[in-house]
C-alpha positions, -999 to +999 in steps of 0.1 A: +082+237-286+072+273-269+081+280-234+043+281-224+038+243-237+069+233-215+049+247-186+020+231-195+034+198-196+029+193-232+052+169-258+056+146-224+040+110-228+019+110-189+026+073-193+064+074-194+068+101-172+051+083-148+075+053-153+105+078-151+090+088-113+087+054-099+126+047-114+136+082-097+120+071-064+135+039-061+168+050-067+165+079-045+153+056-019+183+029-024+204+059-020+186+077+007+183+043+034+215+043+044+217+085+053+182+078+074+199+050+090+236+068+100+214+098+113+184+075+131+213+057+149+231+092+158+202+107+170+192+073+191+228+075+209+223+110+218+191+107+234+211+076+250+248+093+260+230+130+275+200+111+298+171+122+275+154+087+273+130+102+300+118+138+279+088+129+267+083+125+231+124+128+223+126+099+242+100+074+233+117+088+191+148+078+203+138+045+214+122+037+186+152+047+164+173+024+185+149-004+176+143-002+143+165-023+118+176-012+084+144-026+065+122-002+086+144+028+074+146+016+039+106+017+042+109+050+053+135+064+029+111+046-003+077+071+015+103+102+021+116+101-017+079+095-035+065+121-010+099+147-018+096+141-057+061+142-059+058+179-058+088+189-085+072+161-110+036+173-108+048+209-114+070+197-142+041+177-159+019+214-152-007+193-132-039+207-117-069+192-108-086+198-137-059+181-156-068+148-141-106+143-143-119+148-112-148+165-104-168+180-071-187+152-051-217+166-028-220+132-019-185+123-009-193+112+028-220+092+020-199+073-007-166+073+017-187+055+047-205+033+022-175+021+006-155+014+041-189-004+057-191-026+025-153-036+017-144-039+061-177-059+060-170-085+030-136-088+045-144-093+081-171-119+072-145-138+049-120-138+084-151-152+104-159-174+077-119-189+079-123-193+117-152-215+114-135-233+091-102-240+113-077-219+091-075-194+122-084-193+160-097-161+180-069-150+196-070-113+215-035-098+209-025-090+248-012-049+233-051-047+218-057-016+235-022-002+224-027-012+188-064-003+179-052+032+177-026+017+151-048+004+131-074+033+131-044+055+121-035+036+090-069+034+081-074+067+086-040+083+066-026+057+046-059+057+022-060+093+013-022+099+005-024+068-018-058+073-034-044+107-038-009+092-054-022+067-074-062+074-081-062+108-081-023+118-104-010+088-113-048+076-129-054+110-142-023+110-159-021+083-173-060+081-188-047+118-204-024+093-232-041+063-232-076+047-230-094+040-201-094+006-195-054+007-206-042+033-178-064+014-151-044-018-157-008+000-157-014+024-132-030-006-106+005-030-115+020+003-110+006+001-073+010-035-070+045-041-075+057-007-054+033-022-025+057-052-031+088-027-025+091-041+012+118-054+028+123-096+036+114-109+071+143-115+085+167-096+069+194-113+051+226-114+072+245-088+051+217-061+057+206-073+097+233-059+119+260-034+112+282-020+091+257-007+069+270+008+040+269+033+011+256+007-013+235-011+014+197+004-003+205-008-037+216-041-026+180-041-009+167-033-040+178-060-058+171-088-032+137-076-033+129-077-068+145-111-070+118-120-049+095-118-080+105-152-090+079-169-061+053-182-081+034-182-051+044-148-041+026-140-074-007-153-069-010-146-028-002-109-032+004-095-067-025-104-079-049-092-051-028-063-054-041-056-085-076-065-080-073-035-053-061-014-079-084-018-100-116-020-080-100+015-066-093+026-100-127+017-113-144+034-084-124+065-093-139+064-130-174+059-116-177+085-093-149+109-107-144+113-074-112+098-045-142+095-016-150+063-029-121+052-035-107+065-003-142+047+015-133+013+000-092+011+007-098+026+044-125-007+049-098-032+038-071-017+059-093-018+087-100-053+083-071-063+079-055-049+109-083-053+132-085-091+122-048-095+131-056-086+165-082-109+175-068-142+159-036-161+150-029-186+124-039-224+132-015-251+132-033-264+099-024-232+081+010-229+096+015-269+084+004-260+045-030-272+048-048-245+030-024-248+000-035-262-028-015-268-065+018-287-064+054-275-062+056-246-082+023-243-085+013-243-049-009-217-040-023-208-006-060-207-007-059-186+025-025-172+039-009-156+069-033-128+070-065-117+051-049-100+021-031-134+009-046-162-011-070-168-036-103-167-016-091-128-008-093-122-047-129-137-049-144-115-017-125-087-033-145-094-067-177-099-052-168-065-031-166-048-063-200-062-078-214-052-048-204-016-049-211-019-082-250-027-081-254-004-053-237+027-065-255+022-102-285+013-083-283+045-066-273+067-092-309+055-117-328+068-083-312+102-082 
């Protein structure tokens, strides 16, 4: 093979190079966790020992560093390595935009705001919808004002960097080896099981309180992957998930185009988060009665918040029908 086609990324199956990523990731981040965490705790008790608690900025950092346990660092170390290898893989696979289907959109804003209106709408009206019914009560969180910002910030920056992650180079790649339909479906399990890649509430006792060690990332590797067994994990947030991914994915191939994409994952986000602050869970919910199935098989029908259970996968399919008629609807007029 010449020089010039190991540039270009040619002889390298998209597909499996995109597998060898997420491995490289989560190992880096296993290893990575425990460094974040030794210098986050240094760097707390420095602010702490020289009086700096009151500099703005260094203080408020260093509080927050004090705070957080190790799952918040592991979080962090898992964004750090995908975001650090991201860069030295998509020049090794001799990426460019053109390389991954995408194409100019003169009509990005109107498809970004269309696609946020309708998936924040759908979603919001299904939280209503569940408060009428008793499965939640309205409940103004008492830090609203302090949180809204929050919210808006997710919704605002967590949508582009993974549209642009997973729409925009993992999609492209992948629909470069393999049919269309194919590299939607791996590329949106892809995203579902590393949106999985969080750490357990609590923490288990070997991985809440000090010493942490060396080998402390891996083993919260493993005790989250063995968390795959829940059947009930499965249904409640695997599977709508993947319904994301591939209504994102789909509106990617549409539109060859990330604003709609971007539009639609920016609505749920906001809905999510903004529903959380105005309502809590009802004693009903919190006793099981929303679950429906036996043993095993139980399955929430609605869950802790609006992205678990099985009503969330049917708005999120009549979201996508939506879209859907309206986009195609709109494109026979133009």
């Amino acid at each position: 093979m010449s020089a010039a086609a190991v540039r270009n990324g040619e002889g390298r199956h998209p597909v499996v190079m995109l597998l060898l990523f997420v491995a490289v990731v989560i190992v880096s981040a296993g290893a990575l966790a425990p460094v974040l965490w030794a210098a986050g705790k240094a760097f707390a008790a420095m602010v702490e020992t020289r009086g700096w608690r009151e500099v703005p900025v260094v203080g408020w950092f260093g509080g927050k560093l004090a705070e957080s346990d190790f799952g918040r660092y592991f979080g962090r170390a898992f964004l750090v390595s995908a975001l650090g290898w991201l860069w030295p893989f998509l020049r090794w696979m001799g990426v460019g935009r053109e390389g991954l289907g995408l194409e100019p959109n003169p009509r990005r804003w109107v498809d970004y705001v269309g696609g946020f209106v309708v998936a924040s709408g759908m979603l919001l009206a299904m939280g209503g919808y569940f408060v009428w019914r008793g499965a939640y009560d309205w409940r103004i969180d008492p830090k609203l004002s302090g949180k809204i910002g929050r919210v808006l910030m997710s919704a605002a920056v967590v949508p582009v960097l993974e549209e642009f992650l997973f729409r925009g180079v993992f999609l492209g790649m992948a629909m470069r080896a393999a049919r269309r339909g194919v590299a939607m479906v791996v590329v949106s399990g892809l995203f579902a099981v590393l949106h999985l890649i969080k750490p357990p509430d609590p923490l288990p006792a070997s991985l809440a309180s000090e010493p942490i060690r060396w080998w402390s990332g891996f083993e919260m590797t493993g005790i989250i992957f063995r968390s795959y067994g829940d059947l009930g994990l499965f249904v409640s947030e695997f599977a709508t998930l993947l319904m994301v991914g591939l209504i994102l994915a789909w509106a990617r191939g549409f539109t060859k185009s990330l604003a709609l994409p971007m539009g639609l994952h920016a609505g749920w986000v906001f809905g999510v988060g903004m529903f959380a602050l105005v309502s809590r869970t009802s004693k009903g919910l919190r006793r099981g009665h929303w679950e429906i199935g036996e043993g095993a098989w139980q399955v929430p029908l609605i869950g802790e918040n609006l992205k678990l259970g099985l009503a969330p996968l049917v708005v999120l399919g009549l979201t996508a029908v939506v879209v859907g008629v309206l986009w195609r609807t709109r494109r026979r007029a133009e």
